[in-house]
PDBQT receptor file of N, H, CA, C and O in Angstrom, charges set to zero:
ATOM      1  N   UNK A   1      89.887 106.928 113.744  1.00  0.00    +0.000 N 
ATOM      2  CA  UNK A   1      91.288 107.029 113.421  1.00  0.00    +0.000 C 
ATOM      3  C   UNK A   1      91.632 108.446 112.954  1.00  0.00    +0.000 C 
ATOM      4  O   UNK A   1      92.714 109.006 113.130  1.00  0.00    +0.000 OA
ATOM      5  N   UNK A   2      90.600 108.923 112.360  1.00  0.00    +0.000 N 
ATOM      6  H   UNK A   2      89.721 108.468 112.217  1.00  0.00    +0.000 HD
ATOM      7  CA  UNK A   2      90.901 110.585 111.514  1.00  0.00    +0.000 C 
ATOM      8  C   UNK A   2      90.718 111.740 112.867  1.00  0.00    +0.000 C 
ATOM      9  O   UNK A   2      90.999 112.934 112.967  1.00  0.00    +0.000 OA
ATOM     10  N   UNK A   3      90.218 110.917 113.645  1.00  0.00    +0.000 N 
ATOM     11  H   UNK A   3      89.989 109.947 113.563  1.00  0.00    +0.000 HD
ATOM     12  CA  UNK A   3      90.150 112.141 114.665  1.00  0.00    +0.000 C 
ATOM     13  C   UNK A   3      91.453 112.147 115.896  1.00  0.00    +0.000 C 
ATOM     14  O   UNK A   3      91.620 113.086 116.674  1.00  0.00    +0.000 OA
ATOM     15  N   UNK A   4      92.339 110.842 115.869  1.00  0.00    +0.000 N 
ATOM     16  H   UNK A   4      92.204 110.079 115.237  1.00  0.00    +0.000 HD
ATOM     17  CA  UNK A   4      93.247 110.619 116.522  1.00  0.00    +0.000 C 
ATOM     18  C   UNK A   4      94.349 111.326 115.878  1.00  0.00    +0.000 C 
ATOM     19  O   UNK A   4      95.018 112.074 116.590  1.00  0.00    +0.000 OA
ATOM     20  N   UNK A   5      94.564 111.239 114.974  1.00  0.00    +0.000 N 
ATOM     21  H   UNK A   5      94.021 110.632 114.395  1.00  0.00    +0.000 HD
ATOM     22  CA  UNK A   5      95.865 111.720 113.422  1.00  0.00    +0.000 C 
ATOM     23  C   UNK A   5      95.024 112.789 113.745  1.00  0.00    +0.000 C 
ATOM     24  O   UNK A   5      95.929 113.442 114.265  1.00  0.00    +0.000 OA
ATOM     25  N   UNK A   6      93.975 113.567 113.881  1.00  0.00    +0.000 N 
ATOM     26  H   UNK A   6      93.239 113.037 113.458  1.00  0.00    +0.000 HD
ATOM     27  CA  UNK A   6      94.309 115.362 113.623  1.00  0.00    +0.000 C 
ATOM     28  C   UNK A   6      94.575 115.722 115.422  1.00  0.00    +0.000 C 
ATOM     29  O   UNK A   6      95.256 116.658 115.841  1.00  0.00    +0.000 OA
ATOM     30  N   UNK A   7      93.928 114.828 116.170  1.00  0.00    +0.000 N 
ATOM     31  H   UNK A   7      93.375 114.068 115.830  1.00  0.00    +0.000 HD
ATOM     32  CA  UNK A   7      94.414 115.138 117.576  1.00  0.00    +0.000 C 
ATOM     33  C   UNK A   7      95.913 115.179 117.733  1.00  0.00    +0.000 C 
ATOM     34  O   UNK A   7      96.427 116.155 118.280  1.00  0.00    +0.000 OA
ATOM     35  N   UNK A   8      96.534 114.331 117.354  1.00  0.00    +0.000 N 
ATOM     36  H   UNK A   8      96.117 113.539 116.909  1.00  0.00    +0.000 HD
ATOM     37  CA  UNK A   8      98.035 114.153 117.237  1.00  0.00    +0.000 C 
ATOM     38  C   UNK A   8      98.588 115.623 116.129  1.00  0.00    +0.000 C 
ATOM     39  O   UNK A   8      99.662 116.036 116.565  1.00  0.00    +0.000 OA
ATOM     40  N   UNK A   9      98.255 116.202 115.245  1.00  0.00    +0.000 N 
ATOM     41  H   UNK A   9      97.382 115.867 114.890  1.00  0.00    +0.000 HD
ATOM     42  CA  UNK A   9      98.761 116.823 114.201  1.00  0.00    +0.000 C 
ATOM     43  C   UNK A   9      99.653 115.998 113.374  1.00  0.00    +0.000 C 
ATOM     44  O   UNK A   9     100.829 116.272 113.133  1.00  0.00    +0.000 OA
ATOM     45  N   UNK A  10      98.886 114.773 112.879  1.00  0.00    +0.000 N 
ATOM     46  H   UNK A  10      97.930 114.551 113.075  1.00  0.00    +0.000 HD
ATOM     47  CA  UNK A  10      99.959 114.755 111.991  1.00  0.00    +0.000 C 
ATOM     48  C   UNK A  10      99.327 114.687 110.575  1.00  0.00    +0.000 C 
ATOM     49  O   UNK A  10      98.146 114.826 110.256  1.00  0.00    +0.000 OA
ATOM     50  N   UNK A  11     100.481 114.422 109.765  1.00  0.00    +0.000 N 
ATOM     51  H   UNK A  11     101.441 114.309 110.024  1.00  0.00    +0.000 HD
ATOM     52  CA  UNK A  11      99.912 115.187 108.240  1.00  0.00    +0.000 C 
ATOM     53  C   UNK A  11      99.147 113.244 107.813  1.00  0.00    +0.000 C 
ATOM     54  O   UNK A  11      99.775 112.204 108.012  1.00  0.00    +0.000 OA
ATOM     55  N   UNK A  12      97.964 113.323 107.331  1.00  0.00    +0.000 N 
ATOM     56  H   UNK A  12      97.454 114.168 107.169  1.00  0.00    +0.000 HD
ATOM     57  CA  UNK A  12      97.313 112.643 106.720  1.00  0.00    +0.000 C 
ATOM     58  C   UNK A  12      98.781 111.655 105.423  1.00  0.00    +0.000 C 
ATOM     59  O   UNK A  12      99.195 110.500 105.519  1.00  0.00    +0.000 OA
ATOM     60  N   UNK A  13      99.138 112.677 104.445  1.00  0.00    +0.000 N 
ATOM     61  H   UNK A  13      98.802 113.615 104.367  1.00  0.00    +0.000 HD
ATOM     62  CA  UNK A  13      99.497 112.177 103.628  1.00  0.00    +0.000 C 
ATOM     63  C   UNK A  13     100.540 111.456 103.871  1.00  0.00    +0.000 C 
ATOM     64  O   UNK A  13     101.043 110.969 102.858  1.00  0.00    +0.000 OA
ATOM     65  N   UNK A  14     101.056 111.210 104.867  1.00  0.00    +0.000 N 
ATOM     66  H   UNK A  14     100.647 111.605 105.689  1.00  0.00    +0.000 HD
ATOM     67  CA  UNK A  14     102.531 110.381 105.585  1.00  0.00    +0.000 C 
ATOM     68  C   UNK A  14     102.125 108.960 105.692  1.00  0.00    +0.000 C 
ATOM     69  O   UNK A  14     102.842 107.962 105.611  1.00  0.00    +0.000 OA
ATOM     70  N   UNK A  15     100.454 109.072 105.950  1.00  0.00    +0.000 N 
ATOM     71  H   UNK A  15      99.872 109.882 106.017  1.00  0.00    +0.000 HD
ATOM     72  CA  UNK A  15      99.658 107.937 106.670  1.00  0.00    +0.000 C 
ATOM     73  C   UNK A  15      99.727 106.847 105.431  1.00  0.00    +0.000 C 
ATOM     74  O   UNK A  15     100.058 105.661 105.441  1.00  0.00    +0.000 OA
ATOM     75  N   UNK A  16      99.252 107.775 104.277  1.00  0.00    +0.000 N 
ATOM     76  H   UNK A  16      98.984 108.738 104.268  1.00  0.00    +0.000 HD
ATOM     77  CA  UNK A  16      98.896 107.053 102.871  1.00  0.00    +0.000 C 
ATOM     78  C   UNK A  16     100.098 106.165 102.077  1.00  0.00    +0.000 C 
ATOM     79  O   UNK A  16     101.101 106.829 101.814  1.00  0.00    +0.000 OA
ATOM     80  N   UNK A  17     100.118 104.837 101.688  1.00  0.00    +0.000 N 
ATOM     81  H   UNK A  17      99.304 104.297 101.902  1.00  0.00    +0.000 HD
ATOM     82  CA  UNK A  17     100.662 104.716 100.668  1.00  0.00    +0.000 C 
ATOM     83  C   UNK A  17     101.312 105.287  99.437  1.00  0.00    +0.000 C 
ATOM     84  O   UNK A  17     100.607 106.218  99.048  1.00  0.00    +0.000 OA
ATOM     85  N   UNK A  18     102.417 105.111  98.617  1.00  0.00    +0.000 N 
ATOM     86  H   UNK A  18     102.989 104.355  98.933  1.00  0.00    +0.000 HD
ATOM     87  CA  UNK A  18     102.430 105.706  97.801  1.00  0.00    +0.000 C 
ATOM     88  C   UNK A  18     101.728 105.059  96.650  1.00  0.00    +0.000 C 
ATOM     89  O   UNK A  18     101.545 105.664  95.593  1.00  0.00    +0.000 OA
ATOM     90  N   UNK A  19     101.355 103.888  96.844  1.00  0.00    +0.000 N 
ATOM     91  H   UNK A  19     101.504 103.397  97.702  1.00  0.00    +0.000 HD
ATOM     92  CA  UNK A  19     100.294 103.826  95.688  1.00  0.00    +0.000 C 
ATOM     93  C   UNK A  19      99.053 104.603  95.091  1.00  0.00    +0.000 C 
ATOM     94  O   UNK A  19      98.526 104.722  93.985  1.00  0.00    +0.000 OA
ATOM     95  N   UNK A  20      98.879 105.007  96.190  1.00  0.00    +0.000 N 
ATOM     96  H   UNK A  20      99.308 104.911  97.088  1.00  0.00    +0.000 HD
ATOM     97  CA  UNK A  20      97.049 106.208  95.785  1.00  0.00    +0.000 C 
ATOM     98  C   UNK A  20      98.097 107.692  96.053  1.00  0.00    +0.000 C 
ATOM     99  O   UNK A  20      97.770 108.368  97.028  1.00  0.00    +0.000 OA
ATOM    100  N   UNK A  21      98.966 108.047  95.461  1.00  0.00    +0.000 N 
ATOM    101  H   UNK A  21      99.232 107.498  94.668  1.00  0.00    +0.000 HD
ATOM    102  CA  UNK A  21      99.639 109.484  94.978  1.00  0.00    +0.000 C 
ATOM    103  C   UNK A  21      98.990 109.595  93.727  1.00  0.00    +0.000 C 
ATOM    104  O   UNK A  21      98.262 108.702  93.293  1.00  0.00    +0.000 OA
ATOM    105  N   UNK A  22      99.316 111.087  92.881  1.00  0.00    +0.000 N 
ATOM    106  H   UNK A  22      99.907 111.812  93.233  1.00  0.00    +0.000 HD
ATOM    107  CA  UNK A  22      98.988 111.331  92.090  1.00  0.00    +0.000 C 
ATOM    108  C   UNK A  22      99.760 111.111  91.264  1.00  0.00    +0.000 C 
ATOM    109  O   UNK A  22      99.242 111.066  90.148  1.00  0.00    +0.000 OA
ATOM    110  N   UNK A  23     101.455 110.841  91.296  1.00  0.00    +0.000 N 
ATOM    111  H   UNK A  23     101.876 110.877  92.203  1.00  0.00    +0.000 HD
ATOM    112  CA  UNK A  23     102.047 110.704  90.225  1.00  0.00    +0.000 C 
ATOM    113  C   UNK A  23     102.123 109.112  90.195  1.00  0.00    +0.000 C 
ATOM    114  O   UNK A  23     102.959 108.567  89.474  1.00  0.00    +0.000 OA
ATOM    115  N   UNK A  24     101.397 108.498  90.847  1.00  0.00    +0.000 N 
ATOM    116  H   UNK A  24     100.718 108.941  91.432  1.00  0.00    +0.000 HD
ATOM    117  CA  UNK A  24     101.388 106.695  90.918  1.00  0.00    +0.000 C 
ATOM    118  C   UNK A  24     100.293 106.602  89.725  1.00  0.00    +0.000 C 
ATOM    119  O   UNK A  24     100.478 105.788  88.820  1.00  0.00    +0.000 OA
ATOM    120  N   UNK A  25      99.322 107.316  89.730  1.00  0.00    +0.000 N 
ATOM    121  H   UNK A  25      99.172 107.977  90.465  1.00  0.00    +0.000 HD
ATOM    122  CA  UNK A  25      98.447 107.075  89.070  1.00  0.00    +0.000 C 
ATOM    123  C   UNK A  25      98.505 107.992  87.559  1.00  0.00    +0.000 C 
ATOM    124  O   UNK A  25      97.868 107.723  86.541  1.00  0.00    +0.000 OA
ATOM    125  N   UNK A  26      99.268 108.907  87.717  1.00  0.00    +0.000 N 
ATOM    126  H   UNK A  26      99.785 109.126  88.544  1.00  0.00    +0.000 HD
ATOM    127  CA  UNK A  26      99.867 109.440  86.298  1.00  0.00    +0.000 C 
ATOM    128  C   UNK A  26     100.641 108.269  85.438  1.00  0.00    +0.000 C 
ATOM    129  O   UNK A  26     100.504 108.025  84.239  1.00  0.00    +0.000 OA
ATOM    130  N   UNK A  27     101.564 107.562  86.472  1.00  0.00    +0.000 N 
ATOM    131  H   UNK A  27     101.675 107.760  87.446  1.00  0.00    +0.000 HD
ATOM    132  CA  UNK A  27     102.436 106.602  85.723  1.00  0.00    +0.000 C 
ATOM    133  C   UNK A  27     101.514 105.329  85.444  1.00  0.00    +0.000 C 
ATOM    134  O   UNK A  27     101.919 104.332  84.847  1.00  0.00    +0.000 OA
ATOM    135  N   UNK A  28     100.413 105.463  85.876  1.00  0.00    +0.000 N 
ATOM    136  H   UNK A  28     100.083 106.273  86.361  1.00  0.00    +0.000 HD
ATOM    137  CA  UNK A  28      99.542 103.904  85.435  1.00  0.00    +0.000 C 
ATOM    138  C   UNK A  28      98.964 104.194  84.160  1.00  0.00    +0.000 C 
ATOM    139  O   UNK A  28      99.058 103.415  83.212  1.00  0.00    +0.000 OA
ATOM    140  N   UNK A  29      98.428 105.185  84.114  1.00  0.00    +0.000 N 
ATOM    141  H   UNK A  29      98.352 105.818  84.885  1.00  0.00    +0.000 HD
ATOM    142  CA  UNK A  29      97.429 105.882  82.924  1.00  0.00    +0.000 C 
ATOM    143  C   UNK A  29      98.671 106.461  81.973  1.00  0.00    +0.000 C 
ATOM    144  O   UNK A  29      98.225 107.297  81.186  1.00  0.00    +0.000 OA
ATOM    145  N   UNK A  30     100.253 106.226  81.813  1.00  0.00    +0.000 N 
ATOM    146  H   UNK A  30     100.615 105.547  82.452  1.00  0.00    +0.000 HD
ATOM    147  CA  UNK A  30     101.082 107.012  80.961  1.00  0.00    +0.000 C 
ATOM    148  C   UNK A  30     100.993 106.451  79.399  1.00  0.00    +0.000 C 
ATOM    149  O   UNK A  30     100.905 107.182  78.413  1.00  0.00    +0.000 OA
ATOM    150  N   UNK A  31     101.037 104.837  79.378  1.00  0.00    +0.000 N 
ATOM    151  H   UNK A  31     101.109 104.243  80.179  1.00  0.00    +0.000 HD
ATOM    152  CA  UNK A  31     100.682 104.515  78.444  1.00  0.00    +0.000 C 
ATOM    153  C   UNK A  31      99.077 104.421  77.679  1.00  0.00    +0.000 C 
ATOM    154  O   UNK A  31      97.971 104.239  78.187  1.00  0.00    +0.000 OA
ATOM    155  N   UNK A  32      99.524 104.642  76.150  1.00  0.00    +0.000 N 
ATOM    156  H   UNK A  32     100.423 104.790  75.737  1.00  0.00    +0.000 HD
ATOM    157  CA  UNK A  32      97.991 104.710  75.159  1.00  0.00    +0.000 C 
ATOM    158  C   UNK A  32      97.920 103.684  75.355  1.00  0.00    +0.000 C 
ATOM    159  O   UNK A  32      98.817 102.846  75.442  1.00  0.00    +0.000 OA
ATOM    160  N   UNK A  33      96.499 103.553  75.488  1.00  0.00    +0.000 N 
ATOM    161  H   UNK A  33      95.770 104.234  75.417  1.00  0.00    +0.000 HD
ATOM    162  CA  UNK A  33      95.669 101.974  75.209  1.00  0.00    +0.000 C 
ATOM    163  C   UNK A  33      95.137 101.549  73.791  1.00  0.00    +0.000 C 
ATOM    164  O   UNK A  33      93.952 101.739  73.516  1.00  0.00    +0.000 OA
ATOM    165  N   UNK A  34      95.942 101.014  72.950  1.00  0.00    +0.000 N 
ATOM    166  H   UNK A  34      96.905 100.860  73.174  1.00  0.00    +0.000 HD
ATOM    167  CA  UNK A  34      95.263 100.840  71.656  1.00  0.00    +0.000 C 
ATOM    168  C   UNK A  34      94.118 100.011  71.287  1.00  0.00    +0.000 C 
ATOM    169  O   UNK A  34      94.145  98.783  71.358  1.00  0.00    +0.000 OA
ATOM    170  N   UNK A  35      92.873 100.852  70.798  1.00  0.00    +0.000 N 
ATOM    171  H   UNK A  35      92.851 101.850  70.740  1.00  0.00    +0.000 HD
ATOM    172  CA  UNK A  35      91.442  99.644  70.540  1.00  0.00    +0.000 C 
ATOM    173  C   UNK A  35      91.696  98.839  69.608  1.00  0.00    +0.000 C 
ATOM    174  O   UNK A  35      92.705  98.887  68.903  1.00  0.00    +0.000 OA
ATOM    175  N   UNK A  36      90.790  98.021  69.525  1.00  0.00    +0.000 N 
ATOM    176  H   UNK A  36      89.971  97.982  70.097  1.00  0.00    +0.000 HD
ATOM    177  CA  UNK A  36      90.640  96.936  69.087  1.00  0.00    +0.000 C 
ATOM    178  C   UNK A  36      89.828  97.436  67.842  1.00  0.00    +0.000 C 
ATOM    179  O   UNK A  36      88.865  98.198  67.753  1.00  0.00    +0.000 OA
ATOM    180  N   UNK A  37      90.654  96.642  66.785  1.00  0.00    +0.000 N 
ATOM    181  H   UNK A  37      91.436  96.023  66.857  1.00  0.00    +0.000 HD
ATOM    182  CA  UNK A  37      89.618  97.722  65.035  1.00  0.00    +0.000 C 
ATOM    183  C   UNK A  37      88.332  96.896  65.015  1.00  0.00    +0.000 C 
ATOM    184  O   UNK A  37      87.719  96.146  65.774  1.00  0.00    +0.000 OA
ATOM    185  N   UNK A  38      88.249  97.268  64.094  1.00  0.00    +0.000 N 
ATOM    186  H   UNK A  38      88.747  97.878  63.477  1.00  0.00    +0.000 HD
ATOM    187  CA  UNK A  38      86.395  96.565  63.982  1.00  0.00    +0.000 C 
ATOM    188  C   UNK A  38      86.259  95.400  63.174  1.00  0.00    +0.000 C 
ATOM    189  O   UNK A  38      87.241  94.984  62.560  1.00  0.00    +0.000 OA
ATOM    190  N   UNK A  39      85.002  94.743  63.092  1.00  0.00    +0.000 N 
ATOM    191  H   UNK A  39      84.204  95.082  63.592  1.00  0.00    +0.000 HD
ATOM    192  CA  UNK A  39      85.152  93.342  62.473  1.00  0.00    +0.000 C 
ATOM    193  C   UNK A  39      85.391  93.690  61.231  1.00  0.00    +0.000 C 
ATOM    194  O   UNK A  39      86.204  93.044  60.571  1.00  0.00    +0.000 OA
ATOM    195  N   UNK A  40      84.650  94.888  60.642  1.00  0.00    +0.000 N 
ATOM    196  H   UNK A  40      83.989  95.413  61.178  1.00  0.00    +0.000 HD
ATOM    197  CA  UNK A  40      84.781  95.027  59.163  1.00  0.00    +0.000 C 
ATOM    198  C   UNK A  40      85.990  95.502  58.668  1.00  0.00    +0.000 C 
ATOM    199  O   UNK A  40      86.376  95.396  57.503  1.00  0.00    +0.000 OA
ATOM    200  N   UNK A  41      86.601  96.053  59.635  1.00  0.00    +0.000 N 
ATOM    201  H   UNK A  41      86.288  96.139  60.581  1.00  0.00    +0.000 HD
ATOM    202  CA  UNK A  41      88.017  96.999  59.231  1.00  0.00    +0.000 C 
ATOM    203  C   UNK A  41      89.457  95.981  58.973  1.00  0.00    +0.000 C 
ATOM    204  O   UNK A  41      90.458  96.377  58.376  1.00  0.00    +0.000 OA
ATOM    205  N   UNK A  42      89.310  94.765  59.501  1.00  0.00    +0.000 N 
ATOM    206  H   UNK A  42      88.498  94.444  59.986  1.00  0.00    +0.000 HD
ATOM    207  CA  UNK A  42      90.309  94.001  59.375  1.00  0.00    +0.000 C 
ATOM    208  C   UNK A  42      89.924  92.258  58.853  1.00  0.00    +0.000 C 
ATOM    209  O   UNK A  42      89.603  91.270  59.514  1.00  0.00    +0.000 OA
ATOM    210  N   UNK A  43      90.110  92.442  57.568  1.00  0.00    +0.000 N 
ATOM    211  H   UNK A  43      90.371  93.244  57.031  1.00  0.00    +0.000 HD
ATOM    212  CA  UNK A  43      89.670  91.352  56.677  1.00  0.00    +0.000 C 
ATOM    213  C   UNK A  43      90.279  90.433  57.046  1.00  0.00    +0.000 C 
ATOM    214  O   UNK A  43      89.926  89.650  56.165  1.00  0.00    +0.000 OA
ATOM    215  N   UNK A  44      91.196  89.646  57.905  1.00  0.00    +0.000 N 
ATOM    216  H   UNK A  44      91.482  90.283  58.621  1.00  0.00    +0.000 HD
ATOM    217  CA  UNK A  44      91.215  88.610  58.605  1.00  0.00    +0.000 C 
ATOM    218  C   UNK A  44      89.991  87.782  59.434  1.00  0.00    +0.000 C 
ATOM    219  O   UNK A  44      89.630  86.607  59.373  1.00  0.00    +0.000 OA
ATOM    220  N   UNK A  45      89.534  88.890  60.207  1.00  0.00    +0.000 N 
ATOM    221  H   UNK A  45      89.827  89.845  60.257  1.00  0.00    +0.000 HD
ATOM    222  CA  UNK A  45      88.506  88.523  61.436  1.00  0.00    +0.000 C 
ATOM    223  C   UNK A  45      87.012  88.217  60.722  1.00  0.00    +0.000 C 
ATOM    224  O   UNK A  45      86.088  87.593  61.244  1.00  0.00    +0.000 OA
ATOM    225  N   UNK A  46      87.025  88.642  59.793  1.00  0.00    +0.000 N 
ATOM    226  H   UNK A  46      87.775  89.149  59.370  1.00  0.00    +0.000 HD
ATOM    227  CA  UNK A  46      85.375  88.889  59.209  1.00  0.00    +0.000 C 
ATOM    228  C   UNK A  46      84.534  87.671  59.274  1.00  0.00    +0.000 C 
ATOM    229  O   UNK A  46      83.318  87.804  59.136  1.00  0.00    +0.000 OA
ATOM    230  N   UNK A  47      85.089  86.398  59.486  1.00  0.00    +0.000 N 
ATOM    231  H   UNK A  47      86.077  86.290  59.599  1.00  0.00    +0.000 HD
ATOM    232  CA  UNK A  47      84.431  85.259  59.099  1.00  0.00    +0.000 C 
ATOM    233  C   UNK A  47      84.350  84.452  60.597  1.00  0.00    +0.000 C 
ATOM    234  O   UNK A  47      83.974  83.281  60.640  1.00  0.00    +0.000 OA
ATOM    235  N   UNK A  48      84.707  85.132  61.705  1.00  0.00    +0.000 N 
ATOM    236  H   UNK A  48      85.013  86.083  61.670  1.00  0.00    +0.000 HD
ATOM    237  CA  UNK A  48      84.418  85.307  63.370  1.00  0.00    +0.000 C 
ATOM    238  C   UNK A  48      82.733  85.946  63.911  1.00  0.00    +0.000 C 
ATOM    239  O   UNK A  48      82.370  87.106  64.111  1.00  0.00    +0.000 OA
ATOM    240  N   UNK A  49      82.065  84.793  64.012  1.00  0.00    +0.000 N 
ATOM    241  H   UNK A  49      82.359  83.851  63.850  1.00  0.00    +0.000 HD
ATOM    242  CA  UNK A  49      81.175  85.210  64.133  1.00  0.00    +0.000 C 
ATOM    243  C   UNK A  49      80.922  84.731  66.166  1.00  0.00    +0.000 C 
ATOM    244  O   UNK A  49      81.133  83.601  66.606  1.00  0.00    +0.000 OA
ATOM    245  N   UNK A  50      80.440  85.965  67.047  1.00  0.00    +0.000 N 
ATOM    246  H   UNK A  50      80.269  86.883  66.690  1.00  0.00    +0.000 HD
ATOM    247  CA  UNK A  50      80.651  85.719  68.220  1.00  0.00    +0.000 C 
ATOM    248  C   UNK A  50      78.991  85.276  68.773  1.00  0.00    +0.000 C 
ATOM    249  O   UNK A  50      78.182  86.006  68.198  1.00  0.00    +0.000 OA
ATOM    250  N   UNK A  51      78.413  84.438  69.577  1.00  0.00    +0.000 N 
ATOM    251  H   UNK A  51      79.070  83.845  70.043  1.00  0.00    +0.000 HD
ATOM    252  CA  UNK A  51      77.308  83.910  69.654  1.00  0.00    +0.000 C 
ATOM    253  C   UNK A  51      77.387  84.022  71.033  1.00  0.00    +0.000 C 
ATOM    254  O   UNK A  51      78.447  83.788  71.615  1.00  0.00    +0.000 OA
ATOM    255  N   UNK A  52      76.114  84.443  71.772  1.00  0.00    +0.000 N 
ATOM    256  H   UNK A  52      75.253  84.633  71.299  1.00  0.00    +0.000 HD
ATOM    257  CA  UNK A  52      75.876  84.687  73.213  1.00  0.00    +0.000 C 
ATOM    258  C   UNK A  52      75.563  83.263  73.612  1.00  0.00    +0.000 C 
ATOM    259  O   UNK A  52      75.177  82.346  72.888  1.00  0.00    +0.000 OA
ATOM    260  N   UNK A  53      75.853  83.265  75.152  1.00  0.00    +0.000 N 
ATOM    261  H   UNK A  53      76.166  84.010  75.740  1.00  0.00    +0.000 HD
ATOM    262  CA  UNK A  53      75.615  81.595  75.555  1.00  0.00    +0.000 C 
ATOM    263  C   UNK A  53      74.527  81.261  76.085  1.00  0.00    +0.000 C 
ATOM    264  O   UNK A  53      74.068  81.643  77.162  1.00  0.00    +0.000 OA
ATOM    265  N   UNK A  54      74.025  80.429  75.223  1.00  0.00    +0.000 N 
ATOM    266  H   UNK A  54      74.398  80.119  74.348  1.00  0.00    +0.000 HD
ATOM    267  CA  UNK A  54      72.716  80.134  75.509  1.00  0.00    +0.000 C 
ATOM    268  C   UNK A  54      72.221  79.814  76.960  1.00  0.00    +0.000 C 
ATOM    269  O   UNK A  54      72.253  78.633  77.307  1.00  0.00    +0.000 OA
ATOM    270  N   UNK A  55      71.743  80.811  77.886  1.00  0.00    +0.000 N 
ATOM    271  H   UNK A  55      71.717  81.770  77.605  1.00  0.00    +0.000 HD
ATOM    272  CA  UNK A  55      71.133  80.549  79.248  1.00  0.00    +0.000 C 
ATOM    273  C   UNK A  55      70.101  80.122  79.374  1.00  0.00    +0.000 C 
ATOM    274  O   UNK A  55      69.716  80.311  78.220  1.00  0.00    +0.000 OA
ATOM    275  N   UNK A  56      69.049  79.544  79.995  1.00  0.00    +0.000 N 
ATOM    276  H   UNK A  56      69.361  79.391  80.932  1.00  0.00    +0.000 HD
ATOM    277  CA  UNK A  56      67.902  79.222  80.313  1.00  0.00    +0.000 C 
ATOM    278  C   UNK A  56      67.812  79.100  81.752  1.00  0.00    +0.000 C 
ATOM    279  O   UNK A  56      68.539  78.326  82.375  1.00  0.00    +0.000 OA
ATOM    280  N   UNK A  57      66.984  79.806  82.274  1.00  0.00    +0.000 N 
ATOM    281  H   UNK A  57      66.393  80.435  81.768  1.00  0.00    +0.000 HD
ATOM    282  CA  UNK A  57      66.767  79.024  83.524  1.00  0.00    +0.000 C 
ATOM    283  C   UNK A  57      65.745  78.364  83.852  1.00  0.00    +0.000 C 
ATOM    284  O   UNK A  57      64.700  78.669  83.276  1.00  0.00    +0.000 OA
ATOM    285  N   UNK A  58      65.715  77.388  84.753  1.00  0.00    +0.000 N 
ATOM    286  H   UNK A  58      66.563  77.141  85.221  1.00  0.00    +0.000 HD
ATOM    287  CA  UNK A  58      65.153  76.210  85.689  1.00  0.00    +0.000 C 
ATOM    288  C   UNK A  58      64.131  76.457  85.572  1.00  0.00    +0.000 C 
ATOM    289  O   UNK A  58      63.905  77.652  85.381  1.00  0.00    +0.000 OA
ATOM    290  N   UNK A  59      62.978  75.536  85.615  1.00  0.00    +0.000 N 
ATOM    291  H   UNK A  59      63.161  74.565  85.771  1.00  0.00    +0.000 HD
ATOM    292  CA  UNK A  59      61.473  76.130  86.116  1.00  0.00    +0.000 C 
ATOM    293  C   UNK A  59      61.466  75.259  87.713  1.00  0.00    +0.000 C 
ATOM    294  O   UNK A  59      62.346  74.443  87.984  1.00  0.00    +0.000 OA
ATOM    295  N   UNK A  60      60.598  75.516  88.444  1.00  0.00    +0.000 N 
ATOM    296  H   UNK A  60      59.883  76.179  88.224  1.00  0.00    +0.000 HD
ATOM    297  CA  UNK A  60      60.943  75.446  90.179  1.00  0.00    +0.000 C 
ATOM    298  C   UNK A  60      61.903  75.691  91.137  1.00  0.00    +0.000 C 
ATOM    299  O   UNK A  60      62.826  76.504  91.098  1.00  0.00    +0.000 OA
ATOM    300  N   UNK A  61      61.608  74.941  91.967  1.00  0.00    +0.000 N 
ATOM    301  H   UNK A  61      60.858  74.280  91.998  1.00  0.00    +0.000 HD
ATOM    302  CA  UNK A  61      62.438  75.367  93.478  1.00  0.00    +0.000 C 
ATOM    303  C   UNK A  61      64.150  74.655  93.296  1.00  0.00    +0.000 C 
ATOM    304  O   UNK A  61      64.337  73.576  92.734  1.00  0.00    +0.000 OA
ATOM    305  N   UNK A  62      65.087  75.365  93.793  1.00  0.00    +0.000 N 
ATOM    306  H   UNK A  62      64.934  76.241  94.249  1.00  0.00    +0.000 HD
ATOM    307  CA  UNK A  62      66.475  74.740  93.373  1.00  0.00    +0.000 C 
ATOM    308  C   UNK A  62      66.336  73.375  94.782  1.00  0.00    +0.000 C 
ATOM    309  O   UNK A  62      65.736  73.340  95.857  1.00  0.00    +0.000 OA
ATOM    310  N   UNK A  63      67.084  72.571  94.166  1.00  0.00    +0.000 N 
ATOM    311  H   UNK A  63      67.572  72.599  93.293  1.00  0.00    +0.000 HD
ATOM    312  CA  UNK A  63      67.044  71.808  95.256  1.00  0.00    +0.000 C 
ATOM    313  C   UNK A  63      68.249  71.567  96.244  1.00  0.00    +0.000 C 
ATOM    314  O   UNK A  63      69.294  71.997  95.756  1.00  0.00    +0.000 OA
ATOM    315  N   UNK A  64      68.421  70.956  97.596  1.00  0.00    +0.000 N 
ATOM    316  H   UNK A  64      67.572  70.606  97.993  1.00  0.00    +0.000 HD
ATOM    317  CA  UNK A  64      69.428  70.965  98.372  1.00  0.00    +0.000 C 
ATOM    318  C   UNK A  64      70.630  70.231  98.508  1.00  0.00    +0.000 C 
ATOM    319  O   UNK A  64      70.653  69.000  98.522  1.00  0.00    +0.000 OA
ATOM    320  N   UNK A  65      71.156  70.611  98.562  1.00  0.00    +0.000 N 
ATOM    321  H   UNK A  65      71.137  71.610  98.551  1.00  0.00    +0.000 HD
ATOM    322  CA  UNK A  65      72.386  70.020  98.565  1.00  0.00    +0.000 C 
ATOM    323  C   UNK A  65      72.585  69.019 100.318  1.00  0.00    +0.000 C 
ATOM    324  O   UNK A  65      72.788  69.423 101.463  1.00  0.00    +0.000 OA
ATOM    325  N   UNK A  66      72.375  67.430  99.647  1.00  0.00    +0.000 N 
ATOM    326  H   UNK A  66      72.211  67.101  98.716  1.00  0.00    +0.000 HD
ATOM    327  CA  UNK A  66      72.374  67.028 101.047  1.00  0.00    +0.000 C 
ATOM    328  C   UNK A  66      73.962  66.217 101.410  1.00  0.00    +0.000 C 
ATOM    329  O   UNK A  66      74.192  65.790 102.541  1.00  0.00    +0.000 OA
TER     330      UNK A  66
């Protein structure tokens, strides 16, 4: 296709969306992203304790689905 569009002369950037411009992506990134404070920093949360989910896997062969 890139070799048809330069056989033709035409300009690449006509081809493109304006979503992938540079000022599309200025206006995505315009707003601050505010973090998230820490457990200790906000004496509400402190008593949130977060626990990973317990995985295990299988011992043998998975079986089929008949």
């Amino acid at each position: 296709m890139i070799l048809c569009v330069h056989h033709k002369r035409i300009d690449l950037e006509d081809l493109c969306h304006a979503y992938y411009t540079l000022e599309t992506l200025k206006k995505t990134y315009n707003e601050v992203v505010q973090s998230l404070p820490e457990a200790g920093q906000d004496p509400k949360k402190r008593d949130v304790i977060i626990v990973p989910l317990n995985l295990k896997t299988s011992v043998g062969r998975l079986r089929k689905n008949e």
